[in-house]
Kinemage of the C-alpha trace (Angstrom):
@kinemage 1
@onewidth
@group {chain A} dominant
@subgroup {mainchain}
@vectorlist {calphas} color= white
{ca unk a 1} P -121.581 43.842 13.623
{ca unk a 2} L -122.319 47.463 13.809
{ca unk a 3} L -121.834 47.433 17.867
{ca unk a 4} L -118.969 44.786 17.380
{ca unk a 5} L -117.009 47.781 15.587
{ca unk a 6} L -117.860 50.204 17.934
{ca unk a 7} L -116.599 48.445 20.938
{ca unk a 8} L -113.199 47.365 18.736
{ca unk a 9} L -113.106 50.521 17.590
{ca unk a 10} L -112.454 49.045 13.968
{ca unk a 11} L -114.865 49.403 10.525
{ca unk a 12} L -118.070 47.372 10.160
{ca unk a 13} L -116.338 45.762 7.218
{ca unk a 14} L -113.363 44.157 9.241
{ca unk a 15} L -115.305 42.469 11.831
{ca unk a 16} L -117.274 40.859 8.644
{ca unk a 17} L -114.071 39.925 7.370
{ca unk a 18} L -112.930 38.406 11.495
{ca unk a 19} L -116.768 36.768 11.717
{ca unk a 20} L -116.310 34.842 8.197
{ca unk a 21} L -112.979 34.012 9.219
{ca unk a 22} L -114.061 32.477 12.454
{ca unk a 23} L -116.835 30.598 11.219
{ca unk a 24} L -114.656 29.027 8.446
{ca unk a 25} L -111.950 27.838 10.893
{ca unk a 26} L -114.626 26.492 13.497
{ca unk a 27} L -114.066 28.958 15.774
{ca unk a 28} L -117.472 30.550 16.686
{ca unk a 29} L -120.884 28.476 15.794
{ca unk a 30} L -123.620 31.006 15.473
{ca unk a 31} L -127.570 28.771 16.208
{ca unk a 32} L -130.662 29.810 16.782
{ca unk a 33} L -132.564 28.361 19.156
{ca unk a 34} L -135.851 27.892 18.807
{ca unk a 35} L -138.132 27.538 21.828
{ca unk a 36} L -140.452 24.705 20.075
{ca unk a 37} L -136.636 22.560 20.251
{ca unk a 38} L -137.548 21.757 23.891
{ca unk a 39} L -140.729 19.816 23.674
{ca unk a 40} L -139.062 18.084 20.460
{ca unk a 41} L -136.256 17.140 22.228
{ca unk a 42} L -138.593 15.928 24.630
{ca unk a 43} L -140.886 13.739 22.392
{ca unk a 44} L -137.656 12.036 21.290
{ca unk a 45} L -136.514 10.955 24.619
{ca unk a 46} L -139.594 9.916 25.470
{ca unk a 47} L -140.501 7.717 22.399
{ca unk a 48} L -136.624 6.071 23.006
{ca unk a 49} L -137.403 5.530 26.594
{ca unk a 50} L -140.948 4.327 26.468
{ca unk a 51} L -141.899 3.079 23.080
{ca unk a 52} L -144.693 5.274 22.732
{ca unk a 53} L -145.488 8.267 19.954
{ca unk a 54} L -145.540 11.898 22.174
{ca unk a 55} L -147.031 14.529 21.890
{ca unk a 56} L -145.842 17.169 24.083
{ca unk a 57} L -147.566 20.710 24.528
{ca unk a 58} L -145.964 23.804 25.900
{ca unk a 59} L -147.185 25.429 28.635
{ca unk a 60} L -145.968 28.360 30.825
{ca unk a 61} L -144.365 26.544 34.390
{ca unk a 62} L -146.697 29.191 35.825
{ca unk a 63} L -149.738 28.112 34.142
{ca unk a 64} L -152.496 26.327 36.760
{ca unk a 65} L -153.992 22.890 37.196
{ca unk a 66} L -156.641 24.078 34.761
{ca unk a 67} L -155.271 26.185 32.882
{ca unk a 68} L -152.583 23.329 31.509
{ca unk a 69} L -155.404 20.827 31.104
{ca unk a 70} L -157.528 22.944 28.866
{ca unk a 71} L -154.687 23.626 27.117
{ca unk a 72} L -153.873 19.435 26.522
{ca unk a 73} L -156.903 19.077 25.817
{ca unk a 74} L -157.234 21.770 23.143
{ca unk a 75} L -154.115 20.103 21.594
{ca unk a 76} L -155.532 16.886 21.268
{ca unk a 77} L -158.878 18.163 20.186
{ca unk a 78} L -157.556 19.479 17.062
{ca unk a 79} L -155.952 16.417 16.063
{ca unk a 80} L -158.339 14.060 17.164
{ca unk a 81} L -159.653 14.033 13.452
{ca unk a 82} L -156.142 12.621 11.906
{ca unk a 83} L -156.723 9.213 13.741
{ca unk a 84} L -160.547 8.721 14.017
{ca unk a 85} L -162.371 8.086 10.503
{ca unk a 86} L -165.495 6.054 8.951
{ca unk a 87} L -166.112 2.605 9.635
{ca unk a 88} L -164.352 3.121 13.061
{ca unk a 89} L -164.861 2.622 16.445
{ca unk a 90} L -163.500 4.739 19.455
{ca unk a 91} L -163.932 3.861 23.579
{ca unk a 92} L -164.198 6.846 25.709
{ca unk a 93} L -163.869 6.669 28.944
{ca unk a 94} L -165.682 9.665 31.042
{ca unk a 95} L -164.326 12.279 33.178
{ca unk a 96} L -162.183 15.646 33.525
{ca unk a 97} L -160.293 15.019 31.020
{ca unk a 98} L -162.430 13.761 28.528
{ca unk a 99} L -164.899 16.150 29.071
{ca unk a 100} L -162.228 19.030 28.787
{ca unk a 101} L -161.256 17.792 24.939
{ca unk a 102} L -165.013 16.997 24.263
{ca unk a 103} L -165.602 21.308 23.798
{ca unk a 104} L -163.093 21.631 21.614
{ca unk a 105} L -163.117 18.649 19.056
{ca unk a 106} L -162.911 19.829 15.561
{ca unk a 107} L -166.043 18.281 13.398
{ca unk a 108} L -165.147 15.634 11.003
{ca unk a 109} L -168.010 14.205 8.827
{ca unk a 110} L -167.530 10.067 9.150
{ca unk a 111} L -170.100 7.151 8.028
{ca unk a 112} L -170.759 3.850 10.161
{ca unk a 113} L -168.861 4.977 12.447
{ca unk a 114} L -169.193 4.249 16.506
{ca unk a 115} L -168.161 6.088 19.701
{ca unk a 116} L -168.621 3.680 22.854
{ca unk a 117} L -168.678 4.586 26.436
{ca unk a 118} L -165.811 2.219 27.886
{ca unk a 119} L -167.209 2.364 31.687
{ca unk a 120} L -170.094 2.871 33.735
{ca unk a 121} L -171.189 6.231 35.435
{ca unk a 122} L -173.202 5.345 37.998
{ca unk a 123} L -173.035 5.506 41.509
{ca unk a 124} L -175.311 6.122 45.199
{ca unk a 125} L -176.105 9.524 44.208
{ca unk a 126} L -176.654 9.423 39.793
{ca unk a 127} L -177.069 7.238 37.224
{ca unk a 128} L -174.285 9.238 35.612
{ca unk a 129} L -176.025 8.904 31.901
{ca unk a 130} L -176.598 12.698 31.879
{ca unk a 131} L -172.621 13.636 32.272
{ca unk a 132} L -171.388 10.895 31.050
{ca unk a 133} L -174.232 11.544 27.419
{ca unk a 134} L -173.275 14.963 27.697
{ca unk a 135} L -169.283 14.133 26.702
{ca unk a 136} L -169.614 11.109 24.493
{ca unk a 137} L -172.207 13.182 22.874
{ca unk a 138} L -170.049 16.155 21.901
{ca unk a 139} L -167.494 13.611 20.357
{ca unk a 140} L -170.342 11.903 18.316
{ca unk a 141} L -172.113 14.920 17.267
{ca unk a 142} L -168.534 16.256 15.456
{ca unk a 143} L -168.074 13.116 14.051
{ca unk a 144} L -171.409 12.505 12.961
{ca unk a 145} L -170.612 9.008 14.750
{ca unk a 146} L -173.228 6.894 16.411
{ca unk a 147} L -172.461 6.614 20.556
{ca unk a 148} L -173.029 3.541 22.232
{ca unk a 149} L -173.390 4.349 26.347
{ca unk a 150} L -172.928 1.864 28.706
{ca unk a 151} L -175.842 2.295 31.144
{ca unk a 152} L -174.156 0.182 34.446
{ca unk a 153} L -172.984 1.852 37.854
{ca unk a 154} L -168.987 3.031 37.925
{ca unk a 155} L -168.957 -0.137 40.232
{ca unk a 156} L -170.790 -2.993 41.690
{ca unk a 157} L -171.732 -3.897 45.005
{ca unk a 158} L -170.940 -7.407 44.344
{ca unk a 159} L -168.376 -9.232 41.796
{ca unk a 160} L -171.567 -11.802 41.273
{ca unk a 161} L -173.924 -9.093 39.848
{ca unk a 162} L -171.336 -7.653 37.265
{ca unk a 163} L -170.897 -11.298 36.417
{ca unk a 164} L -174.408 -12.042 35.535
{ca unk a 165} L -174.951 -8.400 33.738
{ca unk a 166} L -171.808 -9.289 31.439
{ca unk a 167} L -173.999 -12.148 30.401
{ca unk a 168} L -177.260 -10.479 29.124
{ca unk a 169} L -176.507 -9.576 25.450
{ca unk a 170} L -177.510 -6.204 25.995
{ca unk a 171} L -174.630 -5.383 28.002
{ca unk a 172} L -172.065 -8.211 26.148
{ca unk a 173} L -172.984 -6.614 22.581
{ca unk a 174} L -170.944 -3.267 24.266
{ca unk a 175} L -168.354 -5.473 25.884
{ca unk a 176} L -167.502 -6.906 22.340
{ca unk a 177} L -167.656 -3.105 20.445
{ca unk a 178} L -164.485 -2.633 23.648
{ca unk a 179} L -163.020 -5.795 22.322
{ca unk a 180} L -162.768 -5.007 18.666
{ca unk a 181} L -162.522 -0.888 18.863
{ca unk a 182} L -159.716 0.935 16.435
{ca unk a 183} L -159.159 3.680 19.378
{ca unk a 184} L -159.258 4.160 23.207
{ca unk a 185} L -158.937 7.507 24.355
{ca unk a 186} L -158.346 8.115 28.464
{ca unk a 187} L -157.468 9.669 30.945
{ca unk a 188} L -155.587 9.308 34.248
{ca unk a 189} L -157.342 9.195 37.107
{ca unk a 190} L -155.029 9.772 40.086
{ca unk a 191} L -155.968 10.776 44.088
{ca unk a 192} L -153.154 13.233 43.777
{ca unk a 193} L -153.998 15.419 40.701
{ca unk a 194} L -154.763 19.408 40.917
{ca unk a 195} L -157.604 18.483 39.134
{ca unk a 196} L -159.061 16.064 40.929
{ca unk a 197} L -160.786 13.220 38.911
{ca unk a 198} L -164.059 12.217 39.087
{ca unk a 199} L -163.982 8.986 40.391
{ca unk a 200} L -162.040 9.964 43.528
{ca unk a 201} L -164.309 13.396 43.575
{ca unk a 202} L -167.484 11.846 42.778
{ca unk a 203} L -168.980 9.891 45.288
{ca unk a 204} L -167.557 6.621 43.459
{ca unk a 205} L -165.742 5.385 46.476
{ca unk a 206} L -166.215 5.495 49.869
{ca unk a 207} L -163.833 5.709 52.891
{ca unk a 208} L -163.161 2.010 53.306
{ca unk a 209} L -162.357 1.585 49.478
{ca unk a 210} L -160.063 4.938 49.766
{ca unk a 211} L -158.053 3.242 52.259
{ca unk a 212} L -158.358 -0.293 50.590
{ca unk a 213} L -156.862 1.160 47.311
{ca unk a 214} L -154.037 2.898 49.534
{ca unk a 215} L -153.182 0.201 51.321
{ca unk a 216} L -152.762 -2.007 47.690
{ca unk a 217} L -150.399 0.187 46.816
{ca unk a 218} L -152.741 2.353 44.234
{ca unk a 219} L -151.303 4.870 42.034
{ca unk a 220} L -154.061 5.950 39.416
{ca unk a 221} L -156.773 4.125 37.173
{ca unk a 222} L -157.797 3.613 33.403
{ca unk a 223} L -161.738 4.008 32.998
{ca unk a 224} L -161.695 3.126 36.953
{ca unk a 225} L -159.478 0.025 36.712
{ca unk a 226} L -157.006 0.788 39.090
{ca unk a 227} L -153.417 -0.581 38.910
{ca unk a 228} L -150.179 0.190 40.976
{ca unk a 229} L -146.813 1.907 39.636
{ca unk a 230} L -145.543 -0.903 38.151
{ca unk a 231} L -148.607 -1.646 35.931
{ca unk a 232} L -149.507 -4.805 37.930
{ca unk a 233} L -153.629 -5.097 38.881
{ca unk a 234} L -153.880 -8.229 40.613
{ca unk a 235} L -155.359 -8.368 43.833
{ca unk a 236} L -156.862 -4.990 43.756
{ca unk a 237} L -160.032 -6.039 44.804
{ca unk a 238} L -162.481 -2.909 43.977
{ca unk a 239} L -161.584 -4.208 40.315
{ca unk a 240} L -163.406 -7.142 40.680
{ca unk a 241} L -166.787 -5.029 40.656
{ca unk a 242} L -165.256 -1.951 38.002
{ca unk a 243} L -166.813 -1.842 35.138
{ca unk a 244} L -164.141 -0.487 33.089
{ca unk a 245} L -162.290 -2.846 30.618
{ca unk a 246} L -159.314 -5.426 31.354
{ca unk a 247} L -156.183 -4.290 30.602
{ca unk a 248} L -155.975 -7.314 28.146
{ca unk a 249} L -158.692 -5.576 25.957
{ca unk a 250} L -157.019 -2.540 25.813
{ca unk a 251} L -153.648 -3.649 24.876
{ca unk a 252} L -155.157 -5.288 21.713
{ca unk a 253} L -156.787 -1.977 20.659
{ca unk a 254} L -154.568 -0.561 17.928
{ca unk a 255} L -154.307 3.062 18.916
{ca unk a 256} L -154.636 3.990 22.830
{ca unk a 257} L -154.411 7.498 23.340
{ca unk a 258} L -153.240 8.440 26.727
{ca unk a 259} L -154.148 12.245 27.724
{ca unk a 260} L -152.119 13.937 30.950
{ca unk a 261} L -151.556 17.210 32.418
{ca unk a 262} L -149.899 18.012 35.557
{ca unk a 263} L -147.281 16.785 37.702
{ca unk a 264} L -149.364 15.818 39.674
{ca unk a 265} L -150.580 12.261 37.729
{ca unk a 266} L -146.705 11.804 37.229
{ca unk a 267} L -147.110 8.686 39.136
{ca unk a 268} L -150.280 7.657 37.671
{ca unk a 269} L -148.474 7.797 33.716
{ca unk a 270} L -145.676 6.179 34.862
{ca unk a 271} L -148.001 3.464 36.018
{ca unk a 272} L -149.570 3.117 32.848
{ca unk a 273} L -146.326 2.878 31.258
{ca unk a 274} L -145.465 0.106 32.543
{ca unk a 275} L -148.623 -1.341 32.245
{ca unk a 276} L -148.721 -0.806 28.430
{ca unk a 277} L -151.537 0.787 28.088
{ca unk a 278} L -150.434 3.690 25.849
{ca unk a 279} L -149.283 4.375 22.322
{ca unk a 280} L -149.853 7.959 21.610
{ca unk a 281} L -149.174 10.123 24.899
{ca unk a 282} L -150.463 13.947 24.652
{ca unk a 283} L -148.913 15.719 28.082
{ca unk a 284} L -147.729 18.613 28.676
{ca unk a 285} L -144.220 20.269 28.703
{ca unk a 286} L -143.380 20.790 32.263
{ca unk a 287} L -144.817 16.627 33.268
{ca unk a 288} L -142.769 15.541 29.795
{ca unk a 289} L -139.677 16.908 31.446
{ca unk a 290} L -140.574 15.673 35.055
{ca unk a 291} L -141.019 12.188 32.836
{ca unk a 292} L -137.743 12.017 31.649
{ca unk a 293} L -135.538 13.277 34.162
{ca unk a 294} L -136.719 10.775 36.640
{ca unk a 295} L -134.198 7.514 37.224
């Protein structure tokens, strides 16, 4: 008000006298706006347009690849507690992502409680146990939970032997834990991200199976099932020998917890959106707003 007089060259007092005038008759409407509106606003639009509960964390435009993952991640690691408690169980499926929010998870003491490893690790080169232990182990250790790994190859080399493993009850009594768990928590794995995912990165999938999964139209995968951007799976053959779980199982898990940053796996969510997969999204600002602006 003080630099409002000066420039009218009038007293402090009478531009108090003109604001409270204004503001009484409608004329001027002073807000503050608050830069934690934005992802808000952005949660809202998303929960109206896609039926899921969002979670969206800010992050500098500028920020990198990395930088705005560990940054997700960090977001989701603190909450993690609020929906994971005793006498649950919670799938995990391995990679960046997961292993990114596996440093950070805030302990929680729980009893009876079970962290399963959703898909295999293995491959030509590693078993995978070792990096795939070393993740579902940080999530077990702060929740005092008791993991369950699932010690099978990322993928078969024929749709017959993952048939005849699902039968031996040591590998169906880990199937059924997927059927029945209270959470899934995931990734994205897309061929496009800045972090590139594991199973594209990894020596999961050789040239043939590259081109086989471009050529179906691929846009991303859940625990390496790989689906296209409408949701749909069928007819992706590599599928047939993943050993990650059937959509069908994870739609009937309550909570499904859906973790993305970059623009990057932009088509990849949008794929899972329409596959249902998700309930509870945690992304990040700048791939919230890509989200919602798009047709």
């Amino acid at each position: 008000m003080e630099a409002i007089a000066q420039e009218l060259h009038t007293s402090r007092s009478s531009v108090s006298r003109l604001l409270s005038h204004a503001r009484e008759t409608g004329l001027v409407n002073i807000q503050i706006k608050s830069p934690l509106d934005a992802p808000s606003h952005l949660e809202q639009q998303i929960e109206a347009r896609f039926q899921v509960t969002a979670h969206v964390v800010p992050v500098p435009d500028s920020a990198s690849d990395v930088d705005r993952l560990e940054r997700v991640a960090l977001s989701v690691a603190r909450i993690l507690g609020q929906y994971f408690d005793s006498n649950m169980t919670m799938g995990i499926a391995w990679g960046s992502t997961m292993n990114a929010i596996s440093r950070h998870v805030t302990p929680k003491q729980t009893h009876n409680s079970q962290v399963v490893q959703l898909n295999g690790a293995g491959n030509m080169r590693t078993t995978g146990l070792g990096y795939a232990s070393e993740i579902l182990g940080r999530f077990g250790t702060a929740f005092g939970a008791h993991v369950q790994q699932f010690p099978v190859p990322a993928f078969f080399d024929d749709p017959a032997t993952k048939q005849a493993l699902w039968r031996e009850r040591s590998i169906s009594r880990l199937i059924d834990m997927q059927a029945t768990m209270d959470i899934a928590l995931f990734g994205l794995g897309s061929p496009f991200s800045g972090v590139i995912s594991r199973v594209y990165a990894g020596g999961y999938l050789e040239q043939a199976e590259f081109d086989a999964l471009s050529t179906a139209g691929v846009v991303g995968d859940v625990a390496t099932v790989f689906y296209r951007a409408d949701g749909s799976t069928d007819g992706i053959t590599l599928n047939e020998r993943s050993t990650g779980p059937d959509f069908t199982v994870l739609r009937r898990t309550p909570r499904r917890i859906c973790v993305v940053a970059g623009r990057s796996k932009l088509a990849s969510l949008r794929g899972a959106l329409a596959a249902r997969l998700i309930t509870d999204l945690f992304v990040d600002e700048s791939t919230a707003r890509a989200l919602v602006e798009a047709p």
